[in-house]
N, C-alpha and C positions, 0 to 999 in steps of 0.2 A: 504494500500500500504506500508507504515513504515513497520507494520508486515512482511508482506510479503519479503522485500528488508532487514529485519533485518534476518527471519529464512534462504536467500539464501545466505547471505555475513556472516554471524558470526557463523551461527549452524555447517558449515564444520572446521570450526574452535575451535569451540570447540570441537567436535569428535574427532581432531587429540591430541589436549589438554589433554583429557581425554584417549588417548589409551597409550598416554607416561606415566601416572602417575599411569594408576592400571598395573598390575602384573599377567601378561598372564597366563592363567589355574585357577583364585582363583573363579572362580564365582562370580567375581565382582557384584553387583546392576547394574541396567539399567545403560543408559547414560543420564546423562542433557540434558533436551530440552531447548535451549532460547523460552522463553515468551517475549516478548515487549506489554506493556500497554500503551495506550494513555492518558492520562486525559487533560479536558478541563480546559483553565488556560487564563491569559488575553489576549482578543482580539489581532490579530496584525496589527500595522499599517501602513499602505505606505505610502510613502511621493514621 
């Protein structure tokens, strides 16, 4: 779900990021994709 709620709220965001900074006609390279990674780290606790 993180994934998921990170590729829908920051990937258009970076697309627009990236279309201000290359230089329309060069044949730029792809665009960035965001990746988000989880790792497991210490338990949490409620109180």
């Amino acid at each position: 779900m993180v994934r998921k709620l990170g590729y829908l709220f920051l990937q258009p965001m970076i697309d627009t990021l990236w279309d201000q900074l290359t230089v329309p006609d060069t044949g730029a390279p792809n665009r960035p994709t965001l990746s988000v990674t989880v790792r497991g780290g210490a338990p949490v606790v409620s109180v």
